[in-house]
C-alpha positions in Angstrom: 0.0 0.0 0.0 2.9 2.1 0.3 3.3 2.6 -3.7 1.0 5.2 -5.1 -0.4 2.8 -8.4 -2.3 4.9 -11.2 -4.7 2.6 -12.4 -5.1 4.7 -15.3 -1.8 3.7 -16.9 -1.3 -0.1 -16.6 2.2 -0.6 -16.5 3.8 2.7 -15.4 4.0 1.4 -11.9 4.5 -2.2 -12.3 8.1 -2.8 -11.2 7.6 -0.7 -8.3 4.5 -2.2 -7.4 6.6 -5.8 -8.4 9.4 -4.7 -6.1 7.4 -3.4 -3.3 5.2 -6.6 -2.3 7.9 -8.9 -3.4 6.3 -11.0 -6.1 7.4 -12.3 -9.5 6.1 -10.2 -12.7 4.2 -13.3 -13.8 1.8 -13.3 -10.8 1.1 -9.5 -11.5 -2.6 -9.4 -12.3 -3.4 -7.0 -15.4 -4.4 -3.4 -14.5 -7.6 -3.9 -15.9 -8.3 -6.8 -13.5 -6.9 -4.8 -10.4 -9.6 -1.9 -11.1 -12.3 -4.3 -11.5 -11.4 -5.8 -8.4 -11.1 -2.2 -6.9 -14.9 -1.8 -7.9 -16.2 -4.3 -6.2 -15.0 -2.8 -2.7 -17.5 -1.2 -0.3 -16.6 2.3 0.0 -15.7 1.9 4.0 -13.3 -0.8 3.0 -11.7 1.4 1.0 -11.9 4.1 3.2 -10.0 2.1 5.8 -7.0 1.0 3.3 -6.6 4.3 2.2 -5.7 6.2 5.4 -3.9 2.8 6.7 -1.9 3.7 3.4 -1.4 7.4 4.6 0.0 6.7 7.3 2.8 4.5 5.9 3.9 8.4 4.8 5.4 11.3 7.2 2.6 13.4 7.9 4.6 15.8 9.6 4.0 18.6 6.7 2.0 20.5 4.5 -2.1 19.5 2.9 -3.8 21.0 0.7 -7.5 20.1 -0.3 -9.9 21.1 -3.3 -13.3 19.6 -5.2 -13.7 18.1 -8.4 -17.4 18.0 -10.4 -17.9 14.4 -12.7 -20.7 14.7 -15.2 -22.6 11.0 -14.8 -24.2 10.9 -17.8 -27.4 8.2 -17.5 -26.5 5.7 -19.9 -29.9 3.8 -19.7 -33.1 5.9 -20.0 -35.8 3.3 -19.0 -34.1 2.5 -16.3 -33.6 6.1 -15.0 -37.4 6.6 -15.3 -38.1 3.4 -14.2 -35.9 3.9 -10.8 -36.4 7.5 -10.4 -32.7 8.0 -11.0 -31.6 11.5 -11.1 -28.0 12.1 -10.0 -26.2 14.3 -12.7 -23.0 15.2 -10.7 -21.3 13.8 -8.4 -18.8 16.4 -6.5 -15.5 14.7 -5.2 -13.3 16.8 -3.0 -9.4 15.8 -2.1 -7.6 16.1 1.0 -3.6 15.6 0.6 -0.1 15.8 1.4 1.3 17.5 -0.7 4.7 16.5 0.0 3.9 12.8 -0.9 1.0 13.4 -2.8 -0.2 10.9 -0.9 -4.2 10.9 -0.4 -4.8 11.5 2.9 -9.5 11.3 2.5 -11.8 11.6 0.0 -15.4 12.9 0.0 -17.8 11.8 -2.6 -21.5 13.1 -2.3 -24.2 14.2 -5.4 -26.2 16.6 -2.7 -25.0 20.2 -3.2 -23.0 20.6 0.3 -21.0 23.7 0.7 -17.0 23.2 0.9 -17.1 24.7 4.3 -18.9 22.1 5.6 -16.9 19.0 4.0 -13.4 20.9 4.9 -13.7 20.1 9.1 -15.0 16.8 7.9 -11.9 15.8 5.9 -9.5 17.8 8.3 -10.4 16.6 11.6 -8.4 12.8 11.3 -5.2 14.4 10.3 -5.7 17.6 11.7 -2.9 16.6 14.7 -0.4 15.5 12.3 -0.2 18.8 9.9 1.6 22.4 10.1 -0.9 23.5 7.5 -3.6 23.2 5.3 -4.1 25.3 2.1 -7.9 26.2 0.5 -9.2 28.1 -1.8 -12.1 30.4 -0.8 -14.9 28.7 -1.3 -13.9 27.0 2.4 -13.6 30.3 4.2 -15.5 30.5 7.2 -13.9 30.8 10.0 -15.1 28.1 12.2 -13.0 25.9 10.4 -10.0 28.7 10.8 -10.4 28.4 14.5 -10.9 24.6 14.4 -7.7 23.8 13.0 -6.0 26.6 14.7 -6.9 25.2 18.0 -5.2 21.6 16.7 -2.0 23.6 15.8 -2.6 23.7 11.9 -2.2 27.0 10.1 -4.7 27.8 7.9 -3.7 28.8 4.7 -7.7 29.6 3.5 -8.0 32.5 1.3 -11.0 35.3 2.6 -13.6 35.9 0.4 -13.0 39.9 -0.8 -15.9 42.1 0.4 -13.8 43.9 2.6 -10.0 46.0 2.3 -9.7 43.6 5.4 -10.2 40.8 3.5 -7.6 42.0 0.3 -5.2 42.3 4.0 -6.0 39.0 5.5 -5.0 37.7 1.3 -1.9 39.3 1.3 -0.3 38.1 4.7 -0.9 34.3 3.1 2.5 32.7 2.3 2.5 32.8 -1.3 4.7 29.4 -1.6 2.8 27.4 0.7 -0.8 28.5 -0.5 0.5 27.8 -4.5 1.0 24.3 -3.5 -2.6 24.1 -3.1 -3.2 23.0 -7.2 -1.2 19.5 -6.2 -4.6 18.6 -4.7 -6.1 19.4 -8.4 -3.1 17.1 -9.6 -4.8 14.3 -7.8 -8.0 14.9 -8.9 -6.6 14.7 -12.5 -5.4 11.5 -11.6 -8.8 10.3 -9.8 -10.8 11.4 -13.4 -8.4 9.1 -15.4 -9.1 6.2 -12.9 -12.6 6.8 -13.2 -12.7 7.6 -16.8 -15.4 5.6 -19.0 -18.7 6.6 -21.3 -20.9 7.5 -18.6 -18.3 9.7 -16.0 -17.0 12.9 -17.4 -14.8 15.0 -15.5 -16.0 18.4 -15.1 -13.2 20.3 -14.1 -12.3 21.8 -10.7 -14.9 23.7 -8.4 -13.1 27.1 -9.1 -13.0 26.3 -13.2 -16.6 25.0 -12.9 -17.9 29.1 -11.1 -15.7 30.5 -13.3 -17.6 29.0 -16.2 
């Protein structure tokens, strides 16, 4: 679990993965059986071996997390009627180390929650184990601010402008740390490839997708 594997490309991590667990090339199942396999995982199990993954990685450092929108298209129209089935998007926000890259949670939900309520809920776990955590401003509220201030995180979360206090608040943000912030759209790239097929189409991020 230590090995980050895109499932998207099928043999760029082979040898590593090969190497890591110790087995011989020839007993390597094909990518395409792996994600198959992967599908037929209960979310919670996945949860689980995910964050028993993260913590193989120092997580002494620097986090970063930010949403990304998938267009499910409904691929069967009597059955959509016939069900009542009437998701559209599903919104899939990113929590992680940017250091590693490793992905410390993930929140999938097709009801139209605000990021300042999913940020506490993906920051809470790890929230002992970070200097800081970088956002962009559709998280700012300040609840969370104090939340993770009194866990010793500094948040790096970006105020929304209505105010010269808020261009202030901006400024004082360390540039560097806060520009690291678009490695957590770097794994949502990588989550839209795994999840790439007819009826999932990535949307872009939650900032390209008010922009647009």
């Amino acid at each position: 679990m230590g090995v980050r594997l895109d499932l998207s490309n099928g043999t760029a991590n082979e040898s590593a993965l090969v190497a890591d667990i110790g087995l011989e090339k020839a007993y390597l199942s094909a990518h395409s059986t792996l994600v198959k396999a992967f599908d037929r995982v209960k979310m919670a199990v996945l949860g689980v071996l995910m964050r028993l993954s993260a913590q193989l990685h120092d997580q002494k450092s620097h986090a970063a997390m930010d949403a990304t929108f998938f267009d499910c298209e409904n691929a069967n129209k009597h059955y959509c009627r016939r069900t009542n089935y009437r998701v559209q998007t599903l919104k899939t926000t990113t929590f992680i180390n940017t250091e590693s890259q490793v992905i410390l949670d993930v929140s999938c939900t097709t009801e139209n929650r605000q990021d300042t309520q999913l940020g506490w809920q993906l920051a809470r776990r790890d929230a002992g184990e970070l200097h800081s955590i970088a956002t962009d401003k559709g998280y700012d509220w300040q609840q969370l601010r104090d939340k993770l201030s009194e866990h010793g995180v500094r948040p790096l979360i970006k105020h929304r402008e209505f105010r010269s206090l808020d261009h202030a608040h901006n400024a004082r943000i360390d540039g560097a740390l806060y520009g690291q912030r678009a490695l957590s759209e770097t794994a949502s790239r990588r989550s839209s490839a795994c999840m790439a097929s007819p009826s999932v189409r990535d949307l872009g991020t939650a900032s390209s997708v008010k922009s647009s």
